[in-house]
C-alpha positions as CSV (number, residue, x, y, z in Angstrom):
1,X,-54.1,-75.8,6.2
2,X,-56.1,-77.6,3.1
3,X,-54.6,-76.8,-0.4
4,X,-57.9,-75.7,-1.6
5,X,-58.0,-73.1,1.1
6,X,-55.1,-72.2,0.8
7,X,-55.1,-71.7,-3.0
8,X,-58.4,-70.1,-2.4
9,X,-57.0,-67.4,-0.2
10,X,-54.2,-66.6,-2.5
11,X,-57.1,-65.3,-5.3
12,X,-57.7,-62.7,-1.9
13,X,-55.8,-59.8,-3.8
14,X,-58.3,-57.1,-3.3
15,X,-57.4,-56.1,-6.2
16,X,-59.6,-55.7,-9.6
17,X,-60.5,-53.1,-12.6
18,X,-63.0,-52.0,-15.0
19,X,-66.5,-52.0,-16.7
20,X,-67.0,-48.9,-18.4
21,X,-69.4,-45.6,-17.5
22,X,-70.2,-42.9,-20.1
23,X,-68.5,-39.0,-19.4
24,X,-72.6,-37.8,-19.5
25,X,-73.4,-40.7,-16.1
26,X,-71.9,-41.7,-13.6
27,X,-68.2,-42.0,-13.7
28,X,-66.1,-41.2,-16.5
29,X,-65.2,-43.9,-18.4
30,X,-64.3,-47.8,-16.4
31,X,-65.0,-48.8,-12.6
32,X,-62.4,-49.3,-10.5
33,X,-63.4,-52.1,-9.4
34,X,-64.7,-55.0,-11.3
35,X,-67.7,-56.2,-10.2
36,X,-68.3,-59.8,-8.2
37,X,-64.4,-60.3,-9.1
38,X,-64.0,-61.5,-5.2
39,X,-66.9,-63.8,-5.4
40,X,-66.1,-67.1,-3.7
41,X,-62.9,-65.9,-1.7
42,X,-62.4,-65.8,1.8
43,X,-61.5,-62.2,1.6
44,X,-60.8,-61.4,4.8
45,X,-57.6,-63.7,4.8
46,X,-54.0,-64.2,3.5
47,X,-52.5,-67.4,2.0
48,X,-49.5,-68.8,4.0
49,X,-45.9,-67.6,3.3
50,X,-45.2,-67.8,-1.0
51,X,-45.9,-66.5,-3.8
52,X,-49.1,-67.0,-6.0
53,X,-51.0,-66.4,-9.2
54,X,-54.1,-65.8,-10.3
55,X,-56.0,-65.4,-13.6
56,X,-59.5,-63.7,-13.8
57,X,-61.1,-64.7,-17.4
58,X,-63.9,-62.3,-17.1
59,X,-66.3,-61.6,-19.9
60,X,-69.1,-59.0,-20.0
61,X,-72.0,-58.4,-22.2
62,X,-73.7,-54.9,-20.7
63,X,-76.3,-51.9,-21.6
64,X,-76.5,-48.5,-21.3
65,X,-79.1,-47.7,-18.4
66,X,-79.9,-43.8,-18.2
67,X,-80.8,-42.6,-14.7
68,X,-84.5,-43.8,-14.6
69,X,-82.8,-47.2,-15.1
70,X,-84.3,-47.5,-18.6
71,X,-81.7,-48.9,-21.7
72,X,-80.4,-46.1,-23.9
73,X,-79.9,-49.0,-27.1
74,X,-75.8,-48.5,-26.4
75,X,-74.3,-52.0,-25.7
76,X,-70.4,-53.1,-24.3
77,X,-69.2,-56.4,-24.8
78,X,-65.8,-57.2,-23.5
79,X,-63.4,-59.7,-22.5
80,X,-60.8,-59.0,-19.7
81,X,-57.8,-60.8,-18.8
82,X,-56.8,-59.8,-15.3
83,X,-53.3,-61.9,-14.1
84,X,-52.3,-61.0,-10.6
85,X,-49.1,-61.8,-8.3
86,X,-49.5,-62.0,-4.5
87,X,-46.5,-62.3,-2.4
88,X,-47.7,-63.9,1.1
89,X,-44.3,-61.9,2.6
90,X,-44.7,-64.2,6.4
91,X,-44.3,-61.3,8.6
92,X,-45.8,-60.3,11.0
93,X,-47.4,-56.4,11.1
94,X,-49.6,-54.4,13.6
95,X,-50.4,-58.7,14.5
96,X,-51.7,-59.6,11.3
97,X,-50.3,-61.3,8.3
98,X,-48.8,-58.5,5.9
99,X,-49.0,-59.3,2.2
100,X,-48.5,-57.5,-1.7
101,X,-49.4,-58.0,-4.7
102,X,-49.4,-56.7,-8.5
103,X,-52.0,-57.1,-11.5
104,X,-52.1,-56.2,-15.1
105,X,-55.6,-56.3,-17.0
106,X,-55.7,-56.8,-20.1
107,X,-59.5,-56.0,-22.1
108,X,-61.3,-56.5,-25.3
109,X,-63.9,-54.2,-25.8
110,X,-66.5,-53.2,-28.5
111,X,-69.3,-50.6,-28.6
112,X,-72.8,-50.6,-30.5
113,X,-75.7,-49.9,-31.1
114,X,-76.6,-46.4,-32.9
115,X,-75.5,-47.5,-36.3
116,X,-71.8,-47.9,-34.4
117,X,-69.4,-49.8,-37.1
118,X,-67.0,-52.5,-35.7
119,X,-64.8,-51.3,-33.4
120,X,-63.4,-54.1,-31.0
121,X,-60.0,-53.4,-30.4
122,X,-57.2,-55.2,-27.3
123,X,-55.7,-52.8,-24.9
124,X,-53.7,-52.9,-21.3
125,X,-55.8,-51.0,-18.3
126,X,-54.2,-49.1,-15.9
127,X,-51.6,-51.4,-13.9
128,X,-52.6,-52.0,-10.6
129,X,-50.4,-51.9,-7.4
130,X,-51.3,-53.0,-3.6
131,X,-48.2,-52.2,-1.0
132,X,-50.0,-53.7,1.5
133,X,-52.4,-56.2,2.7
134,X,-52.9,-57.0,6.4
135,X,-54.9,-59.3,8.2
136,X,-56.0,-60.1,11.2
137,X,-57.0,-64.1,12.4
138,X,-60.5,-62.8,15.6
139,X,-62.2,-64.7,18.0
140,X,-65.3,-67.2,16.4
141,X,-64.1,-67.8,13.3
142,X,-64.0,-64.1,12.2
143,X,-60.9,-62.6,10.3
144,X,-60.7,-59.2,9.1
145,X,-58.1,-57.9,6.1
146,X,-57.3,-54.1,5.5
147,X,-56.1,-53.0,2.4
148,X,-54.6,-50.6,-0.2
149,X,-54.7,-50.8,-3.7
150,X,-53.4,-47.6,-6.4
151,X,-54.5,-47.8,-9.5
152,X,-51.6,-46.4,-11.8
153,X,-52.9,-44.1,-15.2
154,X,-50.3,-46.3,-17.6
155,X,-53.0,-48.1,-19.5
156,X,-52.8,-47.9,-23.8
157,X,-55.8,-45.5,-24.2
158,X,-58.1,-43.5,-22.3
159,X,-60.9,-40.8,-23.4
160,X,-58.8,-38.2,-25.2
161,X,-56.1,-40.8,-26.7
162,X,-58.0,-43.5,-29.0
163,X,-57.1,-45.2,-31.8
164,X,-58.3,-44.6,-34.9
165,X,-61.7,-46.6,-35.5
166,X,-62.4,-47.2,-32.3
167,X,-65.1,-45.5,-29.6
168,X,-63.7,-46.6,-26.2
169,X,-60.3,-46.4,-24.9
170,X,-59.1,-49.4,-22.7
171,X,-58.3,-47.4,-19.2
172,X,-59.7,-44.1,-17.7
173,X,-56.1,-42.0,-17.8
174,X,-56.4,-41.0,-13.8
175,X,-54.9,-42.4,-10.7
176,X,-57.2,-43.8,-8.5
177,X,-56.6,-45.0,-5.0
178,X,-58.3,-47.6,-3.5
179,X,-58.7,-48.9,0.4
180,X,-60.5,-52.0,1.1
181,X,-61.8,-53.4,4.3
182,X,-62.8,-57.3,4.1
183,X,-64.4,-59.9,6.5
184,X,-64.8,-63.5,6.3
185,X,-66.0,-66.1,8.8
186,X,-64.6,-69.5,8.2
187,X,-65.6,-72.5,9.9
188,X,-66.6,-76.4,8.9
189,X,-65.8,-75.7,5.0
190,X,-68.4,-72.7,5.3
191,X,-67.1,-69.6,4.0
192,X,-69.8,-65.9,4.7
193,X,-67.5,-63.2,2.9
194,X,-67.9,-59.5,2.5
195,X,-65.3,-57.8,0.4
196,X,-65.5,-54.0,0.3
197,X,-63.4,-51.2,-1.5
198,X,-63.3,-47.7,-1.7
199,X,-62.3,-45.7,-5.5
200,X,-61.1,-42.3,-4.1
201,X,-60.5,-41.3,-8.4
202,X,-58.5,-38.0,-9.3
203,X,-59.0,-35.6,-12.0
204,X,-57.9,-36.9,-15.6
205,X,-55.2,-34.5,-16.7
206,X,-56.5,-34.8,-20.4
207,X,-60.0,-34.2,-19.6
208,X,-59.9,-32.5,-16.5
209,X,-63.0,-35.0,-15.4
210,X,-63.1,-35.8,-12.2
211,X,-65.4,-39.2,-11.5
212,X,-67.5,-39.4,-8.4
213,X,-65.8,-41.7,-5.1
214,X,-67.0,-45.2,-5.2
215,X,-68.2,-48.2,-2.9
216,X,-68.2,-51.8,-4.4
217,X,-69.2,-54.8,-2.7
218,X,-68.5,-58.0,-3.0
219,X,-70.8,-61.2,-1.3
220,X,-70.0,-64.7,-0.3
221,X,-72.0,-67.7,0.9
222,X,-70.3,-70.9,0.0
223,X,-69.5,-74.5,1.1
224,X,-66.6,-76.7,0.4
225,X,-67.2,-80.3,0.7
226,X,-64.0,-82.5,-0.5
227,X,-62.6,-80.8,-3.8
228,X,-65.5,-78.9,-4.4
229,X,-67.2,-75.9,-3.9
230,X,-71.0,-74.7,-4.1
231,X,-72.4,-71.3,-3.3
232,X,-74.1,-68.0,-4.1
233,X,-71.9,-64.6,-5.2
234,X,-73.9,-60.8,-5.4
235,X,-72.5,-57.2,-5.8
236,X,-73.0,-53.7,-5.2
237,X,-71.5,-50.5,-7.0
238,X,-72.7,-47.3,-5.6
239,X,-71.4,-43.9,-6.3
240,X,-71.3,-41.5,-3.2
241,X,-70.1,-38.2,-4.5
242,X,-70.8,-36.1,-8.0
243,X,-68.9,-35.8,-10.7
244,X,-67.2,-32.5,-11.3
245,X,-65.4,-30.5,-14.3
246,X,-66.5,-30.0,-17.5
247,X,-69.4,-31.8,-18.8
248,X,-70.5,-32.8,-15.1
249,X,-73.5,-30.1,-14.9
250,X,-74.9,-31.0,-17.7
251,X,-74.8,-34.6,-16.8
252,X,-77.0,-33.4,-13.7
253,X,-79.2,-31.7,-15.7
254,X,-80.4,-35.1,-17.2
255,X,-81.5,-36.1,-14.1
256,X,-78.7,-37.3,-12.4
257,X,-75.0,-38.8,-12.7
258,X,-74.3,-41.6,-9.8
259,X,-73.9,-44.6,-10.8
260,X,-75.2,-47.6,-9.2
261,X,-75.4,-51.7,-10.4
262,X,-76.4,-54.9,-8.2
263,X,-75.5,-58.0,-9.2
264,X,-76.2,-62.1,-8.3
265,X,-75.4,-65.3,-9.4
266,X,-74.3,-69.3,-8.6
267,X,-70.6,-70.1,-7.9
268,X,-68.9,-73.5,-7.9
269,X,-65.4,-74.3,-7.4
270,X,-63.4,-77.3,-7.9
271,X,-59.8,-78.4,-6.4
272,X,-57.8,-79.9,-9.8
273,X,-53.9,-80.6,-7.9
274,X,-52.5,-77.5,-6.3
275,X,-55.0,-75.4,-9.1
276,X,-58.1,-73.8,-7.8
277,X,-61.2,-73.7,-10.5
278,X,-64.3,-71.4,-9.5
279,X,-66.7,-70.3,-12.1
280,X,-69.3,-67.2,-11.1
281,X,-72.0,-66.0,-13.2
282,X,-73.5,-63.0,-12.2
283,X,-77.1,-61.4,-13.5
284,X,-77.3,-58.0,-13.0
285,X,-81.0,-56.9,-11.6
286,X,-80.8,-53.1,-11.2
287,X,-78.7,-50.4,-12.5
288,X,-78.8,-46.5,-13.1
289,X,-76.9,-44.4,-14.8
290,X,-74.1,-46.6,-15.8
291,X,-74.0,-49.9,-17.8
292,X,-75.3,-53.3,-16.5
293,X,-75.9,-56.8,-17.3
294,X,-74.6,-60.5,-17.4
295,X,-70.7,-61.5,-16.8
296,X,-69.4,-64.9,-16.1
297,X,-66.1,-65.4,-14.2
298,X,-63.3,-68.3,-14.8
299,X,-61.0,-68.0,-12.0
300,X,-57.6,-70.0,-11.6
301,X,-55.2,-69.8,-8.8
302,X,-52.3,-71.6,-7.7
303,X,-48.9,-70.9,-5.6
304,X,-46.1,-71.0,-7.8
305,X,-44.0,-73.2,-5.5
């Protein structure tokens, strides 16, 4: 197997965190998931036996879209830092490659708009832990990965704990567990990927909030030819279920509270020694309820052996 897929299979982690909602749309406070962070992978895959890192330097400049999809004049600009460990474990389960991995985002965030004063402020989101990854090599080029992902409530602030001066806390303060189903088809340096995950969030204890279940997905068409790569990323975030607790009926009394944000943007990748570069930028066309907008991805992966 080619270093570059190889490196590019290790970024696979299914694994990925927040952009923030507001308590009166959508979902509480961050996604899950975030968005277009699987852009470029061949998802549906494992690395080969080892253990790897990856680095997501994500930044976000996004609006506040009311349920009609018109700007409400509140803005989020953040940075996230989102280092990962996968260990490739080499055995065998069910037939498929079995694999685990760990992350730890890290954000910058700031809120305006409204006559807002400065309020950026660093903070650790909830730590993120996947037991398992399996997957499967099918017939015609097809593979097919399973996975789980639980999102731990450890993060430095959440709604009801911020710091002094500032208006959003860096996690949401709730478990949420996530399964994720991906599918790739490899073949001449060609690489059609769809990356899929499922936020099942529970109630915050603080706030007794609970935020709607989620679907994000994650597109790839891409081509590798020598070191480098060239392709096309998208997204979709679409909340399937209502909030509930307090404040949730009056969020449906605006007109409605699911969430939804597509996404699409160029990708190109380059192969620099054992390190795989790919840099995605992502324009977001439609959202509702929720904040949307621009992000640009600099991903780095490598194994550490």
């Amino acid at each position: 197997m080619k270093p570059s897929r190889m490196i590019a299979q290790a970024a696979s982690v299914a694994i990925a965190c927040l952009l923030p909602h507001s308590s009166a749309n959508g979902q509480e406070l961050w996604d899950p998931h975030l968005r277009g962070v699987n852009e470029g992978l061949a998802a549906g895959v494992v690395p080969p036996k080892g253990v790897y890192g990856v680095l997501n330097n994500y930044w976000t400049w996004v609006d506040k879209y009311d349920h009609n999809g018109d700007k409400t004049g509140l803005r989020v600009r953040a940075l996230i830092e989102l280092p990962e460990v996968l260990w490739s474990t080499g055995l065998k389960v069910f037939g498929a490659d079995y694999a685990v991995a760990i992350a730890q985002p890290i954000d910058y965030t700031t809120l305006s708009g409204d006559g807002l004063p400065p309020n950026g402020r660093w903070g650790t989101f909830n730590a993120i832990l996947v037991p398992g990854q399996l997957s499967w090599a099918l017939p015609n080029n097809l593979h097919l990965k399973a996975s789980l992902a639980v999102y731990l409530p450890t993060g430095s602030s959440s709604p009801r704990r911020l710091p002094n001066g500032t208006y959003l806390g860096a996690a949401n303060g709730f478990w949420t567990l996530q399964p994720g189903l991906a599918l790739s088809w490899l073949r001449n340096g060609w690489n059609l990927s769809m990356d899929a995950t499922y936020a099942y969030n529970f109630r915050n204890p603080d706030t007794q909030y609970k935020s709607g279940q989620q679907l994000a997905i994650d597109y790839t068409v891409a081509k590798t030819i020598g070191k480098w790569t060239i392709g096309v990323g998208g997204y979709q975030e679409n909340q399937l279920s209502d909030d509930s607790g307090s404040g949730a009926a009056a969020c449906a009394q605006t007109g409605g509270c699911r969430a939804s944000n597509y996404g699409i943007g160029p990708l190109l990748g380059y192969q620099l020694g054992k390190v795989k570069l790919m840099a995605i930028y992502n324009h977001g066309f439609r959202t509702t309820s929720d904040v949307g907008g621009d992000s640009f991805n600099l991903r780095l992966s490598f194994p550490f052996q």
